[in-house]
MARFIKOL-539112 format. One line per 3 residues: for each residue x, y, z of C-alpha. Coordinates in steps of 0.1 Angstrom, whole numbers, padded with zeros to 4 digits, always signed. Example, Ala and Ser with C-alpha at 12.3 -4.5 7.8 and 13.67 -1.06 7.14 Angstrom:
// MARFIKOL-539112
+0123:-0045:+0078; +0137:-0011:+0071
// end
This chain:
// MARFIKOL-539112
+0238:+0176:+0864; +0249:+0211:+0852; +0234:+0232:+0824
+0259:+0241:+0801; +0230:+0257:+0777; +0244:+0290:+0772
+0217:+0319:+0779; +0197:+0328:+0747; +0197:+0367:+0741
+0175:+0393:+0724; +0181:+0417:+0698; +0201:+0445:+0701
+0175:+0475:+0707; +0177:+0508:+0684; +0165:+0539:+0686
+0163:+0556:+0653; +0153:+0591:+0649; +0144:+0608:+0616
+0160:+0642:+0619; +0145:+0657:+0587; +0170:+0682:+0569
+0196:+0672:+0590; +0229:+0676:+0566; +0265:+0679:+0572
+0263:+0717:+0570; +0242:+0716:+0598; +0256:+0693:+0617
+0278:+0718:+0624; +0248:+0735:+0646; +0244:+0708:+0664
+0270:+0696:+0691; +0250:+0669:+0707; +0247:+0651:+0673
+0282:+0664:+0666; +0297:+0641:+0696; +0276:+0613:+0688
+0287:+0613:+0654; +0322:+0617:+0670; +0324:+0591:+0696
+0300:+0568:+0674; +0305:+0567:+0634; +0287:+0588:+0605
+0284:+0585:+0565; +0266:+0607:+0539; +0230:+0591:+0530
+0217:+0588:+0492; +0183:+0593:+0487; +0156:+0585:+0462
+0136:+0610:+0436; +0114:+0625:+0449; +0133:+0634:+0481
+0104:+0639:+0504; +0093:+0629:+0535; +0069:+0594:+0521
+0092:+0583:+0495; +0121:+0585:+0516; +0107:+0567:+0547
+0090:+0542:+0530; +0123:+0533:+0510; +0140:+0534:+0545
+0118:+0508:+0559; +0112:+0483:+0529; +0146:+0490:+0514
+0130:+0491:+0480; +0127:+0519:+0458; +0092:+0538:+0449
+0094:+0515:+0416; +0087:+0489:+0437; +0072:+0500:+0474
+0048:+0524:+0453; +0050:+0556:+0478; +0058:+0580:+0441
+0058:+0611:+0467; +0037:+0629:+0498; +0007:+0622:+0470
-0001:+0612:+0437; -0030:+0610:+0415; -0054:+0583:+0422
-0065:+0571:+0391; -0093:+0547:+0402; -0109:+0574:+0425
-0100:+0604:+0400; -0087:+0627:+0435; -0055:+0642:+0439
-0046:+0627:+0476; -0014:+0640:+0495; -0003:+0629:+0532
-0023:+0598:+0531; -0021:+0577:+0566; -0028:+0541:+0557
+0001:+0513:+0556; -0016:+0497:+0530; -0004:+0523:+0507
+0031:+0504:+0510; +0044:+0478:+0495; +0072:+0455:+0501
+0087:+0441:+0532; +0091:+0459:+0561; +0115:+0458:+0585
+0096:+0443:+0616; +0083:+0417:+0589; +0117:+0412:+0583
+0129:+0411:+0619; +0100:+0391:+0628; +0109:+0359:+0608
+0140:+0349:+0629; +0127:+0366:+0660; +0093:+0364:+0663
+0076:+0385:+0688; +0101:+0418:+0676; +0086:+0449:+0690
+0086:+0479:+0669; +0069:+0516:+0683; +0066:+0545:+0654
+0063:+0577:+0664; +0051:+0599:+0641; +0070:+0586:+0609
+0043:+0583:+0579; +0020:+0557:+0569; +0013:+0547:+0609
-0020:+0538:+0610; -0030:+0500:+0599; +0009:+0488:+0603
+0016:+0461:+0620; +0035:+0476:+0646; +0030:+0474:+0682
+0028:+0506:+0693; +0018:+0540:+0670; +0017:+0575:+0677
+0008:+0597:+0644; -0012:+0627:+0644; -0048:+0625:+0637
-0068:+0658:+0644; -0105:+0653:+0656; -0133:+0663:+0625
-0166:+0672:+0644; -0199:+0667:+0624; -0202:+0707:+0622
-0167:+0709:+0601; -0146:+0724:+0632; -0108:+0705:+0631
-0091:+0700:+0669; -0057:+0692:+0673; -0051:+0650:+0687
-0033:+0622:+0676; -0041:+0586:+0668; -0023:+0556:+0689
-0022:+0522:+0697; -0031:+0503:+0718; -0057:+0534:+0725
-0055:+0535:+0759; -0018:+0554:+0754; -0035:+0585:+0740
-0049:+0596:+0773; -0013:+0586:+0790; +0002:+0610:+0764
-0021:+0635:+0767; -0023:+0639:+0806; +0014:+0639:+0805
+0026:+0658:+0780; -0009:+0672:+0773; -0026:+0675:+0734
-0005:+0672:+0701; +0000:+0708:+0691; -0009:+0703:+0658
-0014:+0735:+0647; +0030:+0738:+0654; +0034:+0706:+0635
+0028:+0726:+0606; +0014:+0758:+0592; +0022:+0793:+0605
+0028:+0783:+0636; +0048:+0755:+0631; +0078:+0755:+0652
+0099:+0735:+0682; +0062:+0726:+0703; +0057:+0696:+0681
+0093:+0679:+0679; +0092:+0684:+0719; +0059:+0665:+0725
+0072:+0640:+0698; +0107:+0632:+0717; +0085:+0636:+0751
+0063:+0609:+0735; +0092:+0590:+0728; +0107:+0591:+0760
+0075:+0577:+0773; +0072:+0547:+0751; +0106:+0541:+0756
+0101:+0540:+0794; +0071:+0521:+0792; +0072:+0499:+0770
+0106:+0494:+0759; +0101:+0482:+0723; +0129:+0465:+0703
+0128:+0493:+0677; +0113:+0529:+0683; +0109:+0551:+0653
+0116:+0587:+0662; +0103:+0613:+0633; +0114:+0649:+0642
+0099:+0674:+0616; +0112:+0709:+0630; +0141:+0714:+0608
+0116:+0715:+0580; +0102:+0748:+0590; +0126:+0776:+0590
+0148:+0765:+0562; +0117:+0763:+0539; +0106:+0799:+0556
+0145:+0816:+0554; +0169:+0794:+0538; +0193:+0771:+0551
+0223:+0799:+0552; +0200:+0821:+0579; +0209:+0823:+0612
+0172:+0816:+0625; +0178:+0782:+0605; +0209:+0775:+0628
+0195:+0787:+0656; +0163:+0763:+0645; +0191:+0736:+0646
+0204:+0741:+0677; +0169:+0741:+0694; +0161:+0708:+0680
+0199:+0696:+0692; +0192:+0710:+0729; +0155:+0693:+0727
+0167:+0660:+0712; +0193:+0653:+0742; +0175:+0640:+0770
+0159:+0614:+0745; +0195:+0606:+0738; +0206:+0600:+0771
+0174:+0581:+0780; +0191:+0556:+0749; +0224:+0559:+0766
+0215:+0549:+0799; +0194:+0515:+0787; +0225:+0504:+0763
+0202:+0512:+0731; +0217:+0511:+0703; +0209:+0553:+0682
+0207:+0557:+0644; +0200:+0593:+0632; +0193:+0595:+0600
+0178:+0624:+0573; +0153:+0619:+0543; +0169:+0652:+0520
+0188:+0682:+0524; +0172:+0716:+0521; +0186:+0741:+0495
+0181:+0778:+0487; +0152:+0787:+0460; +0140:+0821:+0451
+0117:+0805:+0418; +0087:+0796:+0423; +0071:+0779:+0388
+0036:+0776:+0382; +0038:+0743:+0363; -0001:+0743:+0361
-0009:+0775:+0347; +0014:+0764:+0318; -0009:+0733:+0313
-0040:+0756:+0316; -0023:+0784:+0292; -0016:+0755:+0267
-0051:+0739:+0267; -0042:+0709:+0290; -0060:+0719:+0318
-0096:+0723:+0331; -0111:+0732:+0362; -0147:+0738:+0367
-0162:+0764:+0388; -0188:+0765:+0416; -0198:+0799:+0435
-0174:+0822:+0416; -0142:+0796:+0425; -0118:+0774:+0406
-0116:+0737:+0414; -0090:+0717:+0394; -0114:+0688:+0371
-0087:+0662:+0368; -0108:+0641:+0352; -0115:+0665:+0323
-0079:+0674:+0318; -0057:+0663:+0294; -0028:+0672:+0315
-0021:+0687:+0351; +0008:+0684:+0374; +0004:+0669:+0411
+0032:+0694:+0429; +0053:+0685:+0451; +0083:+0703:+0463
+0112:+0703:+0437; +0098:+0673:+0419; +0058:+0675:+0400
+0038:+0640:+0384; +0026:+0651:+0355; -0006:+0633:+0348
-0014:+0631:+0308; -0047:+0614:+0305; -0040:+0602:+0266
-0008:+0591:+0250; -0011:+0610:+0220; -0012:+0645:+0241
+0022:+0637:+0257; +0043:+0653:+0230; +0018:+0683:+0232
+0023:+0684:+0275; +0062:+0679:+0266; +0059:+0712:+0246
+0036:+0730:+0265; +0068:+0726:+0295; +0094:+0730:+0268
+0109:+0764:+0277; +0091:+0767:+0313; +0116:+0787:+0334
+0131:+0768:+0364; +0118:+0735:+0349; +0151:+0716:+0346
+0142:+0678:+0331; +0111:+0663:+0322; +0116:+0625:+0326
+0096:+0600:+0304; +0095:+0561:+0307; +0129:+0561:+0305
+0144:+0588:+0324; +0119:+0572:+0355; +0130:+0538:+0354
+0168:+0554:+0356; +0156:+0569:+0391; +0133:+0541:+0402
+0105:+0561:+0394; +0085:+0538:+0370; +0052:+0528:+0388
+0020:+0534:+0381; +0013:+0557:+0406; +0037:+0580:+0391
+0024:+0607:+0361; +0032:+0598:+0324; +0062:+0626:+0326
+0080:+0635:+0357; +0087:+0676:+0361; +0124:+0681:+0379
+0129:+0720:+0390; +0165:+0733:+0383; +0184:+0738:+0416
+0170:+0774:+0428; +0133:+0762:+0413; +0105:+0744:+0433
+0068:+0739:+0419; +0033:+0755:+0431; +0003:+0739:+0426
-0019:+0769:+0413; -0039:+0763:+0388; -0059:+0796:+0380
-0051:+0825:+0363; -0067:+0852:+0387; -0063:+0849:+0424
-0099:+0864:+0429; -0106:+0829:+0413; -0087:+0807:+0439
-0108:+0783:+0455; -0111:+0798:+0496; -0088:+0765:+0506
-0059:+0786:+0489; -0061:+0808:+0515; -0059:+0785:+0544
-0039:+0753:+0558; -0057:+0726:+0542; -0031:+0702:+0530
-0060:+0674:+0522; -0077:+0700:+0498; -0051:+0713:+0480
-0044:+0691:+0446; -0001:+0693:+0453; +0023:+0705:+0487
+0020:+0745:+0493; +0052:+0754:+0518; +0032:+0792:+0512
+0013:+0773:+0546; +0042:+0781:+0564; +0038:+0823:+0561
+0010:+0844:+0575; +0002:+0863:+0544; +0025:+0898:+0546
+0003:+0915:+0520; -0030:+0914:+0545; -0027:+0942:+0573
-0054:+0926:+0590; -0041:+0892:+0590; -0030:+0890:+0628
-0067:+0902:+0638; -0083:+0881:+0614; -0064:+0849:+0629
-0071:+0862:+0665; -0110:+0865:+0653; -0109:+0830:+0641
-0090:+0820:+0672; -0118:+0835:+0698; -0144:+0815:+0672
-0117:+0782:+0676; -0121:+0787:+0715; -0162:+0793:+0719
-0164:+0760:+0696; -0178:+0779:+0667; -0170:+0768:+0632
-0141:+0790:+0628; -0120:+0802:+0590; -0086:+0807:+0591
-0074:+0824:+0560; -0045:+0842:+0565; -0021:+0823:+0537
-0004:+0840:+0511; -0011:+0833:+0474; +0024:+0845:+0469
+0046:+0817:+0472; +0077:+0842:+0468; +0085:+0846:+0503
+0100:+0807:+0504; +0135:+0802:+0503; +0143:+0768:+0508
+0131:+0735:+0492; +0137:+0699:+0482; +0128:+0672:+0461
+0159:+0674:+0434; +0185:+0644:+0439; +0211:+0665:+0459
+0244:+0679:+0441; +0269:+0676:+0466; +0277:+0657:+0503
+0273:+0691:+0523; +0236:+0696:+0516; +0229:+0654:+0514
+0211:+0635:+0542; +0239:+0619:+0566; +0236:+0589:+0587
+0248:+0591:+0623; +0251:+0558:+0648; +0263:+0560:+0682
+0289:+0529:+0676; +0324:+0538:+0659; +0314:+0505:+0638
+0278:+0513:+0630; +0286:+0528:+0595; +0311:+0530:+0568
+0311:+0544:+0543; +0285:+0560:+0517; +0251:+0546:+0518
+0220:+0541:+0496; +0182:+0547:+0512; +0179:+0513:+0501
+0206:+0502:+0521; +0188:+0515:+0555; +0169:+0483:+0564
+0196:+0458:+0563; +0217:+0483:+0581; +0191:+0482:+0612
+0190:+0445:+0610; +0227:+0443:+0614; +0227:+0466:+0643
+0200:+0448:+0659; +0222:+0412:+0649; +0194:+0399:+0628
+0200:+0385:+0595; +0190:+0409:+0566
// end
């Protein structure tokens, strides 16, 4: 008797890999994506408010806005704990559907690996890779990474040796980290050949918030990443997987920094208390402060009747260009509760700091260093080595030889001038040149324009799932 069951196949498998910054101006840079995007298909990329890293991913994987998936931004104000919280790791934080739940329901058993895109750790994905630096009881911070299943850490790491975290960001922050990520990648992909693998690479970020998107050391930033990012493309290539390249936001030139929070102190609105000569932001005792991030700031207003007075205090702020209420957030899928009472929106050459005192001899000693779960809002001033101290270098290299002995160490060599930034983002963007683009590697993959919502069903086609 003959079989005539025809054989049952599997889902297409994707790679898709989260060039951040990545815009058509850039593109330009980059000849490896440029011949993908050639020979395959490409089409500019909305994005949500606030256009960061979080918001954007977790709208790419749910395809829900932050209205409904929660993720307001890299942090918010949490209410019920009273702490300003950026770069949170838990899944938890998201809600919605995501896309392996999705795949999973008419093909269950769907492998999914994320490397390094946010909000890794407790997701029910197969494999994770996310950062995850080692705190020892006597304070010191080492560079590692969290995965699973666990015993993949030590492959990683005798392979491609320790995440360099300390070039994932701060001053040094630079091409190390976007190679070990597309190494890392490489290796899942060889190893374990998932049915999705999540690819986040963060190196674009760096120089075009340090020089601008228009400087040459941006291009040449863009052409490092393309030259790093091909062998991970022909890996794809060669095991007929299906590539998606995709970015979160488009980074613009600033030269305005705008202390939203000294206006909110100036007015009245905001406390801090002090402890051993230094400033600490009391956001329980204010009536007002801003949670800072990027181009885009939550303003926090702990009473309704002090909204009009926080509305006024920001009135004529320069570089502040819209201050959304109830309404003006539900228009951007804006309106959860994470989200502050008011919404602060820079103008286009504006971004937000997060300083809240009036006298830097004031600052609290995190100000000075790269401590982005201490700081109450994002601080791209991490980025520099501060140009006003002629001792920085020596004072790093002191901290260093500490690092190395495995002495509790300080590193304080960032600026409290955030002037030296000139590149930001957060703002919706103005035009398709400096918008996120989506690239696939079929001539059929994309059409035309699509929505970050619009992400997840697009993979799920690709992959010839129902979405």
């Amino acid at each position: 008797m003959t079989d005539t069951t025809e054989p049952t196949t599997g889902p297409t498998p994707l790679l898709v890999v989260d060039v951040v910054g990545l815009t058509p101006r850039l593109l330009e840079h980059m000849p490896r994506l440029a011949e993908l995007a050639a020979a395959g298909s490409r089409a500019p990329l909305g994005t949500v408010l606030p256009a960061v890293t979080c918001s954007a991913q977790a709208t790419f994987l749910t395809g829900a806005p932050p209205s409904e998936h929660g993720i307001v931004g890299n942090g918010w104000y949490f209410r019920d704990l009273g702490e300003v919280l950026l770069w949170r790791q838990h899944n938890g934080l998201v809600g919605g559907e995501k896309i392996w739940d999705a795949a999973r329901r008419s093909h269950p058993g769907y492998t999914v690996a994320n490397i390094c895109w946010w909000y890794a750790m407790g997701a029910d994905t197969d494999i994770t890779v996310t950062p995850r630096p080692v705190y020892y009881s006597d304070g010191r911070k080492e560079p590692d990474c969290y995965t699973r299943p666990a015993q993949l850490h030590d492959e990683l790491t005798e392979r491609l040796g320790t995440f360099p975290l300390f070039h994932y960001w701060g001053p040094g922050a630079g091409l190390a980290s976007s190679r070990w990520i597309v190494d890392a990648t490489r290796h899942v992909l060889a190893t374990r050949s998932p049915d999705l693998a999540l690819c986040y690479l963060p190196h674009l970020d760096y120089d075009l918030q340090r020089f601008g998107p228009e400087d040459p050391r941006s291009h040449r930033a863009a052409a490092d990443l393309d030259r790093t990012l091909a062998p991970l493309l022909d890996d794809a290539r060669r095991a007929g997987r299906t590539v998606v390249v995709l970015s979160e936001y488009g980074i613009t030139p600033v030269s305005r920094p705008v202390d939203i929070n000294r206006a909110l102190r100036r007015a009245g609105l905001l406390e801090v208390h002090v402890q051993d000569g230094m400033e600490y932001l009391d956001p329980g005792a204010s009536r007002a402060f801003a949670v800072a991030d990027h181009q885009v700031a939550h303003v926090y207003v702990a009473r309704p009747e002090d909204v009009d007075a926080t509305r006024e205090a920001l009135r004529d702020l320069p570089g502040l260009g819209e201050l959304l209420d109830d309404r003006g957030k539900k228009e951007h899928g804006l309106d959860h509760p994470r989200s502050g009472e008011l919404v602060a929106v820079a103008e286009p050459d504006a971004w937000f700091t997060y300083y809240y005192w009036l006298d830097d001899a004031r600052a609290p000693d995190f100000a000075r260093q790269v401590e982005i779960h201490r700081k109450p809002g994002y601080d791209p001033a991490e980025l520099f080595m501060d140009p006003e101290d002629p001792y920085v270098k020596v004072k790093a290299a002191r901290a260093l030889a500490r690092k190395k002995l495995g002495l509790r160490y300080r590193m304080a060599v960032v600026p409290l001038d955030p002037s030296p930034v000139r590149g930001s983002h957060g703002r919706l963007p103005a035009g398709e040149d400096d918008a996120p683009l989506i690239l696939c590697s079929l001539p059929d993959g994309v059409g035309g324009p699509l929505e970050a919502t619009g992400v997840k069903p697009l993979l799920l086609r690709l992959a010839g799932l129902p979405g």
